[in-house]
C-alpha positions as CSV (number, residue, x, y, z in Angstrom):
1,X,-100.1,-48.2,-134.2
2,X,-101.5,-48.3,-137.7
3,X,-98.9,-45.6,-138.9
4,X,-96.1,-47.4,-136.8
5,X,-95.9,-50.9,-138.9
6,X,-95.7,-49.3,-142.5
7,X,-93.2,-46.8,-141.5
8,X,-91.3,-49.2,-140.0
9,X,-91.7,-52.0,-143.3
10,X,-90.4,-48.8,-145.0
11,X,-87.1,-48.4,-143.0
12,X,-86.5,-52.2,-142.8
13,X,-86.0,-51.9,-146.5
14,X,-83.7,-49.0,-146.6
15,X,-81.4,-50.5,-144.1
16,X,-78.3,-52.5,-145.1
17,X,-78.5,-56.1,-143.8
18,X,-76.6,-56.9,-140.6
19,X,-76.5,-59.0,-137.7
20,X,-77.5,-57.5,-134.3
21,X,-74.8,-60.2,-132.8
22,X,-77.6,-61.8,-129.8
23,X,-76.4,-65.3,-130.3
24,X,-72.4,-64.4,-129.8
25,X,-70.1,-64.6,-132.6
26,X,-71.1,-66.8,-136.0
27,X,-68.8,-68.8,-138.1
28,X,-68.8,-68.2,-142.0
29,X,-71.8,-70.6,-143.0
30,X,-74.1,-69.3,-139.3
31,X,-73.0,-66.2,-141.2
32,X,-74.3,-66.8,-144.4
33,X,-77.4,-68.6,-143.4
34,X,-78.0,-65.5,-141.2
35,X,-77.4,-63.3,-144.2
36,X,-79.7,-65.4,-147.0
37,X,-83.0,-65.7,-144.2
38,X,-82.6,-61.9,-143.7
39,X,-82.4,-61.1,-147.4
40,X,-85.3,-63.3,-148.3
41,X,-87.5,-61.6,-145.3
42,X,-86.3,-58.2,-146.6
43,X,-87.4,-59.2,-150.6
44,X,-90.3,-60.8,-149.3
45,X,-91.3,-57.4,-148.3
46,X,-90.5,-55.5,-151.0
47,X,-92.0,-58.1,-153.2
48,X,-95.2,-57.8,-151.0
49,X,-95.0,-54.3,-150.1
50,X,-94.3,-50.7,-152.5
51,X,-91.7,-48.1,-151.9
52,X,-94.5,-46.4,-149.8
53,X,-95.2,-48.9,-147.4
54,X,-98.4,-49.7,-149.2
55,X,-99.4,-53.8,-149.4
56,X,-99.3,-54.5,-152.7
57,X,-102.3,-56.8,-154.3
58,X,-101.1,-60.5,-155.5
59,X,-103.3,-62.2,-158.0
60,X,-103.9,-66.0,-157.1
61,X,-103.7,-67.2,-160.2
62,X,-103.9,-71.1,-161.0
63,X,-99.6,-71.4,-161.5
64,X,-99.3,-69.8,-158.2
65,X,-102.1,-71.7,-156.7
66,X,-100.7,-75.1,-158.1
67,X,-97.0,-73.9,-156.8
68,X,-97.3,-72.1,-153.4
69,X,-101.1,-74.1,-151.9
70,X,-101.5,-77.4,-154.3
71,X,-97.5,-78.6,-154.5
72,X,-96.4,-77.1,-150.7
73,X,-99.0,-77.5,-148.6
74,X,-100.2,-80.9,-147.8
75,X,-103.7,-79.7,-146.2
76,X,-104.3,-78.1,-149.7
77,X,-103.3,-80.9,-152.0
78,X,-105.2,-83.2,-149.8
79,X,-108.4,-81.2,-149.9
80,X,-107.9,-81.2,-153.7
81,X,-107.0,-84.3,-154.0
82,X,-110.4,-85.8,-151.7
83,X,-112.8,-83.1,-153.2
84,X,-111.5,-84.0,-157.1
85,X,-111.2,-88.1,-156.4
86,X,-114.9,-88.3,-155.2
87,X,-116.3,-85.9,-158.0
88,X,-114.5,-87.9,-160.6
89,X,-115.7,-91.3,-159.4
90,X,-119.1,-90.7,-159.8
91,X,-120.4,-91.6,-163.6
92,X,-121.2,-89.1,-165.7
93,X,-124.8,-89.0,-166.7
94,X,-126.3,-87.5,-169.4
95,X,-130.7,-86.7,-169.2
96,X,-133.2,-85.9,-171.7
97,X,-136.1,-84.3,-169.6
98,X,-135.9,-87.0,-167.0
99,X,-135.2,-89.8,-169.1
100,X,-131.2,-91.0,-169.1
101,X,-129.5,-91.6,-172.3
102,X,-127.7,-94.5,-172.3
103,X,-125.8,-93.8,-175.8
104,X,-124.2,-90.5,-176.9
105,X,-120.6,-90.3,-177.8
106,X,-120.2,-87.9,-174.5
107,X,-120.8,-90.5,-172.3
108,X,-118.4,-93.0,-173.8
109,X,-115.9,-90.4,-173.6
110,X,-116.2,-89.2,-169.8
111,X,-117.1,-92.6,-168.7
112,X,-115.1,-94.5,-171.1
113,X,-111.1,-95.7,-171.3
114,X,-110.1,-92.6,-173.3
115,X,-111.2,-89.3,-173.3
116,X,-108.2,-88.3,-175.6
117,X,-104.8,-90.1,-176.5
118,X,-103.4,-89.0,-173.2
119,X,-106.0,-89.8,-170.7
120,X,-109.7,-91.7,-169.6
121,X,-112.6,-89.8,-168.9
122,X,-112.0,-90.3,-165.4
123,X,-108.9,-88.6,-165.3
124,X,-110.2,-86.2,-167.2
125,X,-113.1,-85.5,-164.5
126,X,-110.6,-85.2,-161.5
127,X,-108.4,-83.2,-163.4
128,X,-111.0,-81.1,-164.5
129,X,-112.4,-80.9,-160.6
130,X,-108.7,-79.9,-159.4
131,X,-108.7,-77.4,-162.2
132,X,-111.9,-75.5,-161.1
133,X,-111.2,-75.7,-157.4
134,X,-107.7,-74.2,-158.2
135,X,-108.1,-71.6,-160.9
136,X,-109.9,-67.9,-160.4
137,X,-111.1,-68.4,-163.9
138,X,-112.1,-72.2,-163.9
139,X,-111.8,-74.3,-166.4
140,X,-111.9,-74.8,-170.4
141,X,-112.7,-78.2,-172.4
142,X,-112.0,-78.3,-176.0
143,X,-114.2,-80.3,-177.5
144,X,-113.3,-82.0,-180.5
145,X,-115.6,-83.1,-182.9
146,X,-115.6,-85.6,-185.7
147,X,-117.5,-85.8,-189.2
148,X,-120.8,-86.4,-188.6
149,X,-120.4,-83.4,-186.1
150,X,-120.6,-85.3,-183.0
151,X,-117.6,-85.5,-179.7
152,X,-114.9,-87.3,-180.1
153,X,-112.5,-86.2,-178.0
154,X,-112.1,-83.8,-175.0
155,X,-109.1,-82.2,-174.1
156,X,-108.6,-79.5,-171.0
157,X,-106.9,-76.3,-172.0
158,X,-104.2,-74.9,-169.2
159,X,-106.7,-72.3,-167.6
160,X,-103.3,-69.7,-167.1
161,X,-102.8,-69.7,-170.6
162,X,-106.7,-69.7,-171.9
163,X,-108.0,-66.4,-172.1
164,X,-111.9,-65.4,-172.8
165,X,-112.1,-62.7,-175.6
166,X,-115.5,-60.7,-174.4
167,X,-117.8,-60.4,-177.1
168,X,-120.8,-57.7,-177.3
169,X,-124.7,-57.9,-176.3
170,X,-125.3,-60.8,-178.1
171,X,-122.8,-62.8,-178.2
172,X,-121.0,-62.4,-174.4
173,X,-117.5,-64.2,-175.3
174,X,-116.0,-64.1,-179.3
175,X,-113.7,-66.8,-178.9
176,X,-110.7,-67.8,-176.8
177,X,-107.2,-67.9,-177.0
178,X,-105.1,-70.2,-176.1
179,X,-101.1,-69.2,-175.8
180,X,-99.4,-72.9,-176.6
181,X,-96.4,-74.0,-174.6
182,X,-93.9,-72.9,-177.7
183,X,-96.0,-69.3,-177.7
184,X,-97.7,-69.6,-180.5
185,X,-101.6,-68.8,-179.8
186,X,-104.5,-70.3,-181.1
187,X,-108.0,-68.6,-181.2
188,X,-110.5,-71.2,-180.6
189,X,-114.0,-70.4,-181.4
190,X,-116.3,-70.6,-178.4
191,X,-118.6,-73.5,-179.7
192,X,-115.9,-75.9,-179.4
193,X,-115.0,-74.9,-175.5
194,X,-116.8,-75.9,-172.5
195,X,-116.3,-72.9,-169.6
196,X,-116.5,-74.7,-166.2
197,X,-116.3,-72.1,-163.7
198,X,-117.1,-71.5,-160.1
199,X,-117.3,-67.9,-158.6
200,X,-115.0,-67.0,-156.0
């Protein structure tokens, strides 16, 4: 039976695209509706399986995560949606030992009105939360900082177009880079990004 299914995957493909004619005879659009469900089962296959009747492997990366599981399924984007909301209403806390500290910039940002121009810091958390839940890779926090060399800003990086450059023994990541919607790239250097990641 194992041998039966590829062999017959493989013949489906090679076949030209007709209708057996069960229901009786079709009008032009039962016709054409017939004719675009068969060819999308027929790509589907090729798309998900070679010329030899192999499965081909398909990388769930975080744009087809977001557009096939977040965007189309409801059970997904609901899970998301629950599992990133509650992270993100809890308050960031930031500890010494044991002790809290009440002020550091970091906490103003991800607690505070604005974590950057765009957003508050507890947009920021959820979208960061949806982001690790969602992405193979996880996800990546610039942090920007000011003058006096503390955080003034935090911005998340789109985890499909951040990539980690590995680095040698001592130092396990050189940098990352970071192709921008126009597709110039930046290199950022890997003190300024936070790497939130969650193994799957």
């Amino acid at each position: 039976m194992a041998r039966f299914l590829p062999a017959l995957r493989s013949k489906a493909l090679d076949l030209p695209l007709q209708y057996s004619g069960a229901l009786g005879p079709l009008n032009r659009e039962q016709k054409a509706l017939v004719g675009e469900y068969l060819a999308a089962v027929v790509g589907q296959m090729s798309a998900a399986y070679g010329a030899d009747g192999r499965r081909r492997p398909r990388r769930w990366e975080v744009e087809r995560a977001v557009a096939e599981g977040y965007e189309r399924i409801v059970w997904v984007y609901k899970s998301v949606d629950a599992i990133a909301g509650n992270c993100a209403a809890l308050p960031f806390w930031l500890l010494d030992g044991d002790n809290p500290v009440t002020d550091h910039p970091l906490i103003e940002l991800l607690n505070g009105p604005r974590a950057n121009p765009m957003e508050t810091g507890h947009e920021l958390r959820e979208r960061l939360s949806a982001q690790v839940l969602l992405s193979r890779r996880g996800a990546f926090v610039e942090v920007g900082m000011n003058r006096r060399n503390m955080p003034h800003r935090l911005d998340l990086l789109p985890p499909g177009r951040t990539q980690p450059i590995p680095g040698d023994k001592d130092e396990p990541v050189k940098g990352f880079l970071v192709t921008l919607a126009d597709g110039k790239r930046r290199l950022l250097d890997p003190e300024t990004v936070l790497w939130f990641r969650k193994p799957h």
